[in-house]
N, C-alpha and C positions, 0 to 999 in steps of 0.2 A: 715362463719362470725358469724353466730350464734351461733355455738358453741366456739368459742373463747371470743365472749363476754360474755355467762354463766360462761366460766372459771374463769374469770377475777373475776365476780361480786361475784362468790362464796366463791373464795380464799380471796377477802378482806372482803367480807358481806358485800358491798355496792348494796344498795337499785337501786341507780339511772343505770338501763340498759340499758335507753333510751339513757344519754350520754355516755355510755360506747361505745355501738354500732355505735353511730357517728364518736366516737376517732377511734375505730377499722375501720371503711367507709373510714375516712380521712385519714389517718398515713400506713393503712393497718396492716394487724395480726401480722405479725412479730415484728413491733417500738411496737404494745401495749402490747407484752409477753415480749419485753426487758420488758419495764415499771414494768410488773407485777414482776417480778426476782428482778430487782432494789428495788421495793417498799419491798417484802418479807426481802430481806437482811438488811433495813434499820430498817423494825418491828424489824428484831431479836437483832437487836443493838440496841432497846432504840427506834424507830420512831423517825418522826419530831414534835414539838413544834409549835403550832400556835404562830401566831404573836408577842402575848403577853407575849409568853412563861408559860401562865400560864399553858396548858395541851397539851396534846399528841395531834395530830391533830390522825382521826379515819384513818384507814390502807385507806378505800377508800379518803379521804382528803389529803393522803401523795402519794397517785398513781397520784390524779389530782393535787398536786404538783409539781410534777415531772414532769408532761406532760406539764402542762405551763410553765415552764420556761426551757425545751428542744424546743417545738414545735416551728415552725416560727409564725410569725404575723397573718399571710393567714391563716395556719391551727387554729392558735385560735379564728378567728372570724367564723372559720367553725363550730368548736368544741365548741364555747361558746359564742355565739351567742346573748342570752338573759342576758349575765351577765354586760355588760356595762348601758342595760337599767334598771335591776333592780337594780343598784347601785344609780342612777340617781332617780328612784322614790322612794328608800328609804331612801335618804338626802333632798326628797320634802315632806313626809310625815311628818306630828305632831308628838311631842316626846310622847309614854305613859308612864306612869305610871309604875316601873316596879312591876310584880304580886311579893310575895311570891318565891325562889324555891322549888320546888316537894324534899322533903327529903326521904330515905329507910322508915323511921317512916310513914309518911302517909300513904303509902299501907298500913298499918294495919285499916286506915278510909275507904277504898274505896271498901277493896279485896270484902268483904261478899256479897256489891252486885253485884260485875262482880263474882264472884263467882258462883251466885244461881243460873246464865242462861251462861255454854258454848256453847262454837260453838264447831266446830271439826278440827282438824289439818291435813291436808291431805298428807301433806310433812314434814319431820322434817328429816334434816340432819347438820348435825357439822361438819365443819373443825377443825383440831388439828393440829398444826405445833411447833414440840418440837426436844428433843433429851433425848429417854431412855434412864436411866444408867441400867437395868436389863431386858431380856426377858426371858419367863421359857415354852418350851413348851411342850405340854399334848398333846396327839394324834396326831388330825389335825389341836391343836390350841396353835396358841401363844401370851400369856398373858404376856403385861408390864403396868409400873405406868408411867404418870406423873404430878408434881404438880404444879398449876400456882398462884404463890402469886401476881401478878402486877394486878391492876386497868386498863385497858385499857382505852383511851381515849375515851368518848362517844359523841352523839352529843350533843348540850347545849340542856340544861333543863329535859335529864333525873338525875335520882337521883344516888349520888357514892353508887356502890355496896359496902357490907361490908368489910374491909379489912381482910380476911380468908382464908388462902391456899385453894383451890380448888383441890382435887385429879380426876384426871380422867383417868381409867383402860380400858386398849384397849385386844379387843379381834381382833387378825388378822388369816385369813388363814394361814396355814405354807404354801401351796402354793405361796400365795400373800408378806411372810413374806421374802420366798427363794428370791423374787426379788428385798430385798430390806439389806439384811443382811449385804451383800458384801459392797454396797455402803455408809453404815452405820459406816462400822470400820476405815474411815475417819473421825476426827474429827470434820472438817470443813464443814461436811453434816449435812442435821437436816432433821428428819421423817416429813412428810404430809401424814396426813390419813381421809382421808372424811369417814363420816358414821351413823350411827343412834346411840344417843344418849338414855338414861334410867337413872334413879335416884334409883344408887342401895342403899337400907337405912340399910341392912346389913354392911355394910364397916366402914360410909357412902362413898360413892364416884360417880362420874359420870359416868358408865360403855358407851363404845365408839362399837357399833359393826361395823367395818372396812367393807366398800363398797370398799375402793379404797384405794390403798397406792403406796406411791412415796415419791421419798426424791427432797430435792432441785437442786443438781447436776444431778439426772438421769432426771430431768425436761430439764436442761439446753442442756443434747448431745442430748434429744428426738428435743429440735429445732431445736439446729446443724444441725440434720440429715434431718429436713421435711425442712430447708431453703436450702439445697444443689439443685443447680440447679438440671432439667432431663437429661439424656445423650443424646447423638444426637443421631439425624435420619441419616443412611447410605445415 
């Protein structure tokens, strides 16, 4: 269970694992990997729109989309428990003031002194979910591009990144590449690749070192195959 709720939170970059791991408790692993499939397929179309329509709702706020208005009544008040009452104390609370938003421009007032004293990163790994149009491979390695122009939706009050193609160059095992080649020259597939990222400033581009690669459909017979009952006992 706990490894299915890492999957989940990694593949959308949703912070909250505490409710993840409930929905997973509640629903069981299988409803929350449909979820997670469903929600992938909807990012790659465009995502869901919050209420207002004014932006993307964030990949983890389009998975707890989904889950609410699939799940029964029972499973939501299992799964989301605190949300009736803190809807209730936030139409009892005083209206504030609202601040300023945080614009890209300010970090240029802030950086120097979060700058002067790092901490350390102890982890740092990226999901990429795309579809190359080139791979070219060199020994035991195979190198493709790809470039992400879309703003994703963030949560409120951070600041819109610059609007700027983003190139990002993946380095895959040809081992790991051979697993995935076949499944690729279906259109209808798109690469998933986990991995450690780097800021190549030769390019410039975001160089991706592949930990793990999978496409969307070999995701989908791996559950096929772990949801198949066991065969009987003589």
């Amino acid at each position: 269970m706990d490894e299915i709720t890492e999957q989940i939170a990694t593949q959308l970059q949703e912070p909250n694992t505490q409710l993840i791991a409930r929905l997973v408790q509640q629903i069981g692993s299988e409803a929350a990997l449909t979820f997670l499939q469903q929600t992938i397929e909807i990012e790659a179309q465009g995502g869901i729109l919050t209420s207002n329509k004014k932006r993307r709702r964030t990949p983890g706020g389009a998975f707890f989309y989904l889950v609410k208005g699939a799940i029964s009544k029972q499973d939501r008040r299992a799964v989301f428990p605190q949300q009736k009452k803190a809807k209730k104390a936030q139409k009892e609370e005083p209206q504030k003031p609202l601040a300023p938003p945080f614009t890209w421009d300010d970090r240029l007032e802030i950086l120097p002194h979060v700058l002067e004293k790092k901490g350390t990163a102890m982890t740092v790994k990226m999901t990429l979910i795309g579809r190359p149009a080139r791979a070219t491979r060199h020994e035991d390695v195979v190198v493709t591009a790809m470039v992400n122009d879309k703003a994703p939706s963030l949560p409120k009050g951070l600041p819109l990144p610059p609007a700027k193609p983003t190139t990002y160059v993946v380095y895959i095992a040809a081992k790991q590449w051979m697993k995935v080649a076949e499944a690729l020259k279906n259109p209808e597939d798109v690469l998933i690749v986990e991995g450690y990222p780097t800021f190549d400033d030769r390019i410039p581009s975001i160089a991706v070192f592949a930990t793990n690669v999978t496409t969307k459909l070999l995701q989908q017979v791996k559950r096929a195959e772990q949801a198949k009952p066991a065969g009987g006992r003589d």
